[in-house]
N, C-alpha and C positions, 0 to 999 in steps of 0.2 A: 555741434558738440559742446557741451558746457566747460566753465573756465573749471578746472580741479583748482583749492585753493593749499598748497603748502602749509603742513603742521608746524608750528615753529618749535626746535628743540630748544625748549625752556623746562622750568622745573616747575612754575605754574603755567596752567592753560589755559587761566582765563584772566581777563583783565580784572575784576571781582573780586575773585581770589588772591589772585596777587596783590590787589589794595589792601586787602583785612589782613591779608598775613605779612607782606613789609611795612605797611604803616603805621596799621591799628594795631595788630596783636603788640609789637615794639611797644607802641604807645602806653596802650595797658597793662605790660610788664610794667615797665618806668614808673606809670600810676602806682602802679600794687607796691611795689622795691619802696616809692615813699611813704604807700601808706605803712609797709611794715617796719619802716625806718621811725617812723613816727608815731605808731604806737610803742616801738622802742624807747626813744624819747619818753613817753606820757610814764611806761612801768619806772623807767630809771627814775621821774620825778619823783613819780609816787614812792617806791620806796627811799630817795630824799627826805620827803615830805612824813614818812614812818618814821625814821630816826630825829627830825627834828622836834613830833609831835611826842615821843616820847624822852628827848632830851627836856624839854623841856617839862614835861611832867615831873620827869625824875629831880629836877635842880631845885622847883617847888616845893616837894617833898623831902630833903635831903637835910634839911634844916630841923625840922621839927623830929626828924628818926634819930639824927646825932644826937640830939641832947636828949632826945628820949632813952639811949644808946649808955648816954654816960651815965643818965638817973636810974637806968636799969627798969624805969618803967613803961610795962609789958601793954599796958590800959591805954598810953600812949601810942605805943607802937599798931598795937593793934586799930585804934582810931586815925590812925593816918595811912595805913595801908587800906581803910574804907573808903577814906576820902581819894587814894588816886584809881578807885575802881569810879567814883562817882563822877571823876572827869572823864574819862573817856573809856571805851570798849578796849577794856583791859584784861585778858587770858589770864593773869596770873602776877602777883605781884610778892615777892619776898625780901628780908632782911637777912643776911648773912654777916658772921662776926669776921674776925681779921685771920683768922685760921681758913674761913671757906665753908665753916657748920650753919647749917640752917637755926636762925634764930626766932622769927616767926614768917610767917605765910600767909595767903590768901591766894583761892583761885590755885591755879598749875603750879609747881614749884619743885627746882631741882635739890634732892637733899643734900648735895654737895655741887660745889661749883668749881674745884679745883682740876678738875678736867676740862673745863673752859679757858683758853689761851686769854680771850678778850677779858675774864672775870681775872685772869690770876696778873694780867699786865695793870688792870684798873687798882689790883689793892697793894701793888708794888710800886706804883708809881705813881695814883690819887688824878690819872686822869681817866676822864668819861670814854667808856667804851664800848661798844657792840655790837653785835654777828648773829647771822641767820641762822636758826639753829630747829632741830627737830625734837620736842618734847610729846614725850604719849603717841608718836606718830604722829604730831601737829605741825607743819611749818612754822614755825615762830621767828621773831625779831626781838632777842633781846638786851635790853638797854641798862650797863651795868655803871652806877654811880658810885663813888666813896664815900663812906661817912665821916667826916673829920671832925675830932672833936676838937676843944676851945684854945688844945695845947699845941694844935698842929697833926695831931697824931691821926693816922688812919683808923677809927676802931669797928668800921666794918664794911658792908655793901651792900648796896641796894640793885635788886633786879626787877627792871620791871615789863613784862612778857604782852608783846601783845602778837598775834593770827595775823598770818600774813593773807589768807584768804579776804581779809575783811577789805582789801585793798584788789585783789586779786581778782575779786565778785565784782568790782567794778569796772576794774580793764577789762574783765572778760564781756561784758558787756559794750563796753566803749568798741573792743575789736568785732564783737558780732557786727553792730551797727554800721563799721567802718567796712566790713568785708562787705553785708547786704547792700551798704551805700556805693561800692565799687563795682559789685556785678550788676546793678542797676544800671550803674553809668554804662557798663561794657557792654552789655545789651542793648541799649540806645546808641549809641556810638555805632555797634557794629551795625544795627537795623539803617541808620541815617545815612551809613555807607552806601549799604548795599541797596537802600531804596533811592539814594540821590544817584549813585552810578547807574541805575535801569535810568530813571528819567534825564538825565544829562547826559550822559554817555551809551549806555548799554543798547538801547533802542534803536540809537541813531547806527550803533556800529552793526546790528543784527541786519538792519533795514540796506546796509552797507555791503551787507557780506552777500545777504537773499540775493541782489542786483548784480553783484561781481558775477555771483552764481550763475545768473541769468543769462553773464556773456558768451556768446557763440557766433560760429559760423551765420550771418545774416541775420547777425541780433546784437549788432554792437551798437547799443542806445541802452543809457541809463534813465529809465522813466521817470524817477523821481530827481525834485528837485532840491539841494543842499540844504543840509540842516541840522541843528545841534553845534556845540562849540567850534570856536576858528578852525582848530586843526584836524577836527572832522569834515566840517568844509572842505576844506585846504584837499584834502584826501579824496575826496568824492569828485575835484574840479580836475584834482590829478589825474582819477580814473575816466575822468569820462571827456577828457583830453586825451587818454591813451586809447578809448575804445572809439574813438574818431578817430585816430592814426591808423586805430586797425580797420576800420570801416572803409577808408578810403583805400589803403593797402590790397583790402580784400577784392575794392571794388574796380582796384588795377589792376589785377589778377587775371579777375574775372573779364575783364576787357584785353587784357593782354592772349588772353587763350582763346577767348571769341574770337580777336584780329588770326591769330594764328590759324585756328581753324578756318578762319574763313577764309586765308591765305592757302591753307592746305586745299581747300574746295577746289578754290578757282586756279593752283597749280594743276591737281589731278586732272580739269577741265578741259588745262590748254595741252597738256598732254593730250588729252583723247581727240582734241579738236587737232592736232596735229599729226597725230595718230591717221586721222580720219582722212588730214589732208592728203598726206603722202597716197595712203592709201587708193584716193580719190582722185589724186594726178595717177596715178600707175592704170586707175581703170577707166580713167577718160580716154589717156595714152592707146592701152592696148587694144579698149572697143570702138576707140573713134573711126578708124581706118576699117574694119569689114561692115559697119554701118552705113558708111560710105556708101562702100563696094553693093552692099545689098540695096539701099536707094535705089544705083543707079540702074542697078541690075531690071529694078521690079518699074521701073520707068520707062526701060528698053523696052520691056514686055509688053507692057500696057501700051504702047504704042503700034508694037506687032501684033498685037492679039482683037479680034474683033470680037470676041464675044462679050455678053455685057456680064454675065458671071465670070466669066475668068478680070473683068478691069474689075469688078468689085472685089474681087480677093486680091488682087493688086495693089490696089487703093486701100484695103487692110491692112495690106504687109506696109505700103508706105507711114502711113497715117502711126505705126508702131512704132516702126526706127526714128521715125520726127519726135516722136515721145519719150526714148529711148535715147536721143540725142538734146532732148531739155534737160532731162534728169541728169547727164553728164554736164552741161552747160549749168547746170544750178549748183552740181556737185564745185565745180569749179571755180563757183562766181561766191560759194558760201567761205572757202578758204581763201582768195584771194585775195592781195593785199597790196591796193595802187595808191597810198597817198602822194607819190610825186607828179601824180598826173589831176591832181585837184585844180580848179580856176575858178573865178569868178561866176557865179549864174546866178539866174532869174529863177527861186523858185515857182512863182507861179505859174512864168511861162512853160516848166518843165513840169506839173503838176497838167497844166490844161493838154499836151502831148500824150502824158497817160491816160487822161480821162478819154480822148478821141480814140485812142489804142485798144481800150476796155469798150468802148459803145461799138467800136466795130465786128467784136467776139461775137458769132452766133450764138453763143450757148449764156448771153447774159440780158438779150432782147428782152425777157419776161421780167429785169429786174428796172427800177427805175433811181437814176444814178442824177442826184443833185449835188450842184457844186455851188461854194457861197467863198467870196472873199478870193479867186484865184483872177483877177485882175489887175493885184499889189504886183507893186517891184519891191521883190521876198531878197535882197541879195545874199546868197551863201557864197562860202568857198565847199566844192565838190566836185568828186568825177561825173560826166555827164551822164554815162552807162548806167555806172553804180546806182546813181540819183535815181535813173528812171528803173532802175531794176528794182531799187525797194519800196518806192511809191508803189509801183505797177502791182510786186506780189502784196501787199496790205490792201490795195482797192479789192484784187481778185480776188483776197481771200472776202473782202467784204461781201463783194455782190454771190459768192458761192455759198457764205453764211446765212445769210439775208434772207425773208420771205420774200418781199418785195421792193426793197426801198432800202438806198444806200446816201449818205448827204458825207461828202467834202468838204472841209471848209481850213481855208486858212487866214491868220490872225497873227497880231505883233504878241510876242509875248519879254518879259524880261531878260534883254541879255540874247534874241533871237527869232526867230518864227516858228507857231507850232499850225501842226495839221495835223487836225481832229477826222477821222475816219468811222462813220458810225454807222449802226446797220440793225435792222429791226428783226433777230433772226433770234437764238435761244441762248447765245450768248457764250461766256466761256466762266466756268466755274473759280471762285478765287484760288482753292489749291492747284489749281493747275497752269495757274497763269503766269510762275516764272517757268515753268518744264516745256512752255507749247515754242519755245527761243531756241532750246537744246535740236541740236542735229539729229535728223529721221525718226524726231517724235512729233507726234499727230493726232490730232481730237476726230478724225476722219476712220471710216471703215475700209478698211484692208483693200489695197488697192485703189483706192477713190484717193492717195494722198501721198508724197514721198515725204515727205515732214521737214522737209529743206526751205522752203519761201522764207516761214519768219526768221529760219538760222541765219539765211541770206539776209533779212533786213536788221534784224540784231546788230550783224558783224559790219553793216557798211556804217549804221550807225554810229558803231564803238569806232570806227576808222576815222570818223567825219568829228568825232568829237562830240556827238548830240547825244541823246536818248529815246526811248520808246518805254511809253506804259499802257497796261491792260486795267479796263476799267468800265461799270455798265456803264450803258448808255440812255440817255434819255428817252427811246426808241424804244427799249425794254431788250436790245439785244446787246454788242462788245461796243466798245467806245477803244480802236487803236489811236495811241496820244504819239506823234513824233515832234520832237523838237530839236531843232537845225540852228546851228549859234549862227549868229549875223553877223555878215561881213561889211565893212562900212572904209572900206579904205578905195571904194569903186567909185566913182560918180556913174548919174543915169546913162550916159552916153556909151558906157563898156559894155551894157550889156548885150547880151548877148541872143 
């Protein structure tokens, strides 16, 4: 199942975004606020720089108007109202007497000035004065001078008008330049953001996130390896330190519920093997005793009876309850459980007793039974019975497997002795090679088998402390492995 990744409740969602908008946009407010601070500045000089360039026009001319003023000549006045158009981009230039009546003009001109606070303070009190004012609909600036004549006396004023656009054309200009130069910058700015955040950051967090993504159930590994700045690092070493906590967690789990299950198996097991037991004492108990009685019965007869068909149906009946009375004797010997009667022994000596045991069976003449290595002193600790009752069922099942050729052999192995059991027959299929140990299960046709031998040798096995494995054989048919721990606290002289 994939890692789901938590949306975090923020007001931006991406890291991107939230750079350009707490950083940068901030940034470039700040920018703009100085730049329009400062082309504030530049107007306020400029109109400065308007009043100065017309104070000073005016103080030039201020001379030659007064005494042209007192001589009343008009030729005069009119020639020096020319000369302050010739100094600079002048709207409008007039003389006005001490009353506020227009005396002469050039250019815009108000016919009276005594509506003017700045024109009526300048002929009241002979200082320079002047205010933004609007003529013809024209923004203007103008600059009102006193004409004083030689006696001290005020005897008139000079105005002199210049367009504030003419200054105005230029800021406007200066601010286009300053705003193009600002959105420039802001569009670079925001570009070098948002392309350095994709290659230094953005990538590596994407390539971050795809692999979180990727964690799951038997997929806790982070394929890629750390990259982009420390604290991307940092992050990636983090997570892939935690998806190895959970890989390991997952992988106790999963061993933990294996052990369990396999716990549960091998309860249900001993149950049914218990089960079995009980069962298996109740029906040795109750058949053992008219088994008996019918033996002895059909031995009485076959002794009175002279015919040779009545002893051969005799000899049936016996030859059944003897078979009848292994299959309780196996039942028996498969639940049983004597480790206080364990001692000292020779296995090879107790290996070569089976082998004479097996060679004597008529029904295994047509097989040929090789033994290799059963003249060691093998010492185990075992019950004598037991010992030969699990040897004896593995040879028999061998030589019953077998076409024709069975080999024994026994050899030191680590920690004990094993005996190899092999046989050249059709062998035993791998899936069925732990089920053929289970109680009255059988690879045999119905009736040809009671499926108790290996459970018998299984359980003396698990008693004894050894093992048993199923495995082909060089032969091309099973290969039974037993291994018996060795016992080494004997010297030669105990045995037995």
């Amino acid at each position: 199942m994939p890692v789901t990744l938590p949306t975090p409740k923020r007001v931006f969602n991406s890291l991107r975004l939230t750079l350009v908008l707490s950083i940068v946009v901030p940034l470039l407010v700040l920018s703009g606020g100085a730049i329009v601070w400062g082309l504030s500045a530049v107007e306020s000089s400029l109109d400065d720089r308007l009043r100065e360039d017309l104070e000073l026009v005016a103080r030039a001319a201020s001379g030659p108007l007064s005494l042209a003023m007192s001589e009343g000549d008009t030729i005069v006045l009119d020639d020096a109202l020319k000369s302050i158009f010739r100094i600079g981009r002048v709207f409008g230039a007039s003389v006005y007497d001490a009353k506020g009546d227009l005396v002469a003009s050039l250019g815009v001109a108000d016919s009276s000035v005594n509506r003017s606070q700045s024109a009526v303070q300048a002929i009241e009190t002979g200082e320079l004065g002047g205010a933004f004012r609007r003529v013809d609909g024209k923004a203007v600036f103008s600059q009102f001078t006193p004409l004083i004549a030689e006696d001290g006396r005020i005897q008139g004023l000079l105005q002199i008008t210049r367009k504030r656009s003419d200054f105005q054309e230029q800021l406007t200009a200066t601010r286009f330049r300053a705003i193009a130069i600002w959105s420039a910058l802001s569009l670079i700015v925001i570009l070098v953001v948002v392309i350095g955040h994709y290659g230094s950051i953005g990538r590596h967090v994407s390539q971050l996130l795809a692999d979180m993504a990727a964690l799951g159930p038997g997929q806790w590994r982070i394929p890629h390896s750390p990259s982009g700045p420390r604290e991307i690092r940092q992050i990636h070493q983090g997570l892939d330190a935690m998806a190895q906590r959970m890989a390991s967690a997952e992988q106790e789990i999963l061993t933990r519920v294996e052990r369990e299950r396999d716990l549960a198996d091998r309860l249900q097991y001993q149950e049914k093997v218990a089960m079995i037991g009980r069962v298996a004492g109740g029906v040795a108990h109750e058949l053992g005793a008219p088994l008996s009685v019918i033996e002895g019965r059909a031995n009485i007869l076959a002794r009175s009876l002279a015919g040779d068909s009545q002893k051969r149906h005799l000899s049936d009946i016996t030859y059944q309850v003897r078979r009848m009375t292994l299959i309780i004797e196996q039942l028996l010997d498969c639940f049983r459980h004597v480790p206080d009667a364990r001692r000292p022994l020779d296995l090879g000596k107790a290996l070569r007793e089976v082998v004479v045991q097996v060679l004597s069976d008529r029904r295994k003449e047509d097989r040929q039974l090789a033994v290799y290595g059963l003249d060691q002193l093998a010492w185990i600790l075992a019950e004598p019975t037991r010992l030969q009752l699990a040897c004896l069922n593995v040879i028999r099942n061998a030589c019953q497997a077998a076409r024709s050729r069975v080999e024994v052999r026994l050899s030191k192995a680590s920690g004990g002795w094993e005996v190899l059991v092999d046989d050249n027959g059709s062998g035993i299929e791998e899936s069925l090679r732990q089920r053929i140990f289970e109680p009255f299960y059988s690879t045999r046709a119905a009736g040809e088998g009671t499926g108790l031998g290996l459970a018998v040798v299984g359980s003396v096995l698990k008693e004894h402390g050894g093992t048993i494995d199923v495995a082909d054989s060089d032969m091309g048919g099973c290969r039974m492995r037993l291994f018996w721990p060795e016992f080494q606290s004997r010297s030669a002289g105990d045995a037995e």
